[in-house]
C-alpha positions, 0 to 999 in steps of 0.5 A: 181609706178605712182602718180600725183600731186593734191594740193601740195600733190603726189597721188598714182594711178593705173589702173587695168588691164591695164598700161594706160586708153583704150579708148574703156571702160568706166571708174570705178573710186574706193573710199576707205574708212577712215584710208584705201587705194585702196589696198582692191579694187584691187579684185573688180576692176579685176573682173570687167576690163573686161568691164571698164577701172577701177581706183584705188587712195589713197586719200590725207593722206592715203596709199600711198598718203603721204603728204609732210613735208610741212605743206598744207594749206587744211583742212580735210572737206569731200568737199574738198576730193571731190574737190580733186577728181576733180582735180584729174580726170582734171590731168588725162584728164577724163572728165565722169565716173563711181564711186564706194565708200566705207563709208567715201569715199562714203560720199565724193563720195555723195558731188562730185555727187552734185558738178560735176554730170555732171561728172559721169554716175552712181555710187555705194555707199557701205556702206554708209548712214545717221547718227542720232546726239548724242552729247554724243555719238560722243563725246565719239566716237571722244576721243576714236578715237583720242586715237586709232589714236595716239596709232599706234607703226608699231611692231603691224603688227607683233603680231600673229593674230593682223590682226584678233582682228583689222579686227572684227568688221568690218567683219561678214564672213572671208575674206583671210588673206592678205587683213586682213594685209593690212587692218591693215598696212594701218590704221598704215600708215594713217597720224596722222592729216589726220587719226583724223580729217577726224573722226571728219568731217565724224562723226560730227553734220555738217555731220548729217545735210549735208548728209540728204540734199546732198542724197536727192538732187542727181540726178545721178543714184546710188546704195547704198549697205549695209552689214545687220551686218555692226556695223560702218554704219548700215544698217538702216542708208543706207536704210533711206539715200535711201528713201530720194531720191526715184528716183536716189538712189535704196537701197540693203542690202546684207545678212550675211556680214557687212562693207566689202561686196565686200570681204566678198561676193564678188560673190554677190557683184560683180553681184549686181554691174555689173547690176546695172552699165551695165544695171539698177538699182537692185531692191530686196534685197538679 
């Protein structure tokens, strides 16, 4: 399997389609989301190599992006994932892209449209938005998470219809069982200190007050698509970041699906995203 080295830390990558970059095709490079890997892209990234050389990575603590039993000195802030994207792109000797990110990797996809927008087209935020603070709330959000986090014995793959019970609240249609199993034997891999403190950087008071800014400085064409039932970043949170910035962000809320449109309505996703990158922004909901 290839990996590349990033800060100490081998990260797993691979192209779809193709065993190395083209050069006749523009680049998609795909985000996942928190406790997740690129695993759930592959469907996505298919269907669209027929017109881009599409890119796929674990980011650092997730997947198969171990970490070494080295302890690194690197935080888990969103912003450093960003500057590891960078980097990771700079080992690669790619210079512009495309992006497509989901949740938290679309929050760091957001920093990285900021810091290096030079370096991308356009990009695709699935799932993504701006959170209201709730001391409260995150608080007992952050207990629950590090309680969930620290439970994670690997025979829990192994229960019948585990996969199911892990997957439902995130999902709103059915997606195949395949992808529900490597949903759930990837949160059981993610790296313990990776897995709970990248929780408390995406869902913190500093988030609610940094993201409001960064989508509204952003000057990279992007389409923001949310699920009308995604019960981790609701819709409304996407379409508020949305209106922040009128200009670069256009907004799409896909019906009957939550935080994974891309498979649970993958035909629908799939149209949306190739006009967007292919020709223009989408401008109506469905």
């Amino acid at each position: 399997m290839p990996y590349i080295q990033v800060r100490g830390v081998e990260h797993y990558y691979e192209w779809v389609g193709t065993s190395v970059p083209t050069g006749e095709k523009p680049v998609l490079v795909f985000l996942h989301g928190w406790a997740g890997s690129a695993r759930y892209w592959e469907s996505t990234a298919s269907a669209l190599s027929d017109r881009f050389d599409c890119l796929l990575y674990d980011m650092r603590g997730f997947g198969r992006s171990r970490l070494p039993l080295e302890p690194l000195a690197l935080d888990y802030e969103l912003e450093t994932y960003a500057d590891d994207l960078a980097l990771f792109l700079d080992a690669l000797g790619l210079q512009r892209v495309y992006l497509n990110a989901h949740s938290m990797g679309a929050s760091v996809a957001t920093l990285f449209l900021n810091r290096y927008g030079d370096r991308v087209i356009k990009a695709v935020l699935t799932c993504s938005g701006v959170f209201e603070y709730d001391e409260k709330a995150f608080t007992a959000f952050h207990t629950w998470g590090g309680q969930v986090i620290k439970y994670r014995p690997s025979w829990l793959a192994k229960i019948p219809l585990m996969d199911q019970v892990f997957m439902a609240r995130f999902l709103y249609r059915s997606i195949p069982p395949a992808a529900r199993r490597a949903f759930l034997e990837d949160y059981l891999m993610a790296d313990y200190g990776t897995a709970l403190n990248t929780i408390f950087t995406s869902v913190s008071k500093k988030a609610t007050e940094v993201m409001p800014v960064e989508f509204a400085k952003l000057q990279v064409p992007v389409l923001l698509i949310a699920g009308e039932y995604d019960k981790i970043i609701p819709a409304h949170m996407g379409r508020y970041a949305a209106s922040l910035n009128q200009q670069f962000v256009q907004f799409i809320q896909m019906a009957n699906t939550a935080h994974f449109p891309m498979l649970e309505d993958a035909p629908t996703y799939l149209e949306l995203v190739r006009e967007f990158l292919e020709n223009g922004p989408a401008l109506a909901e469905v």
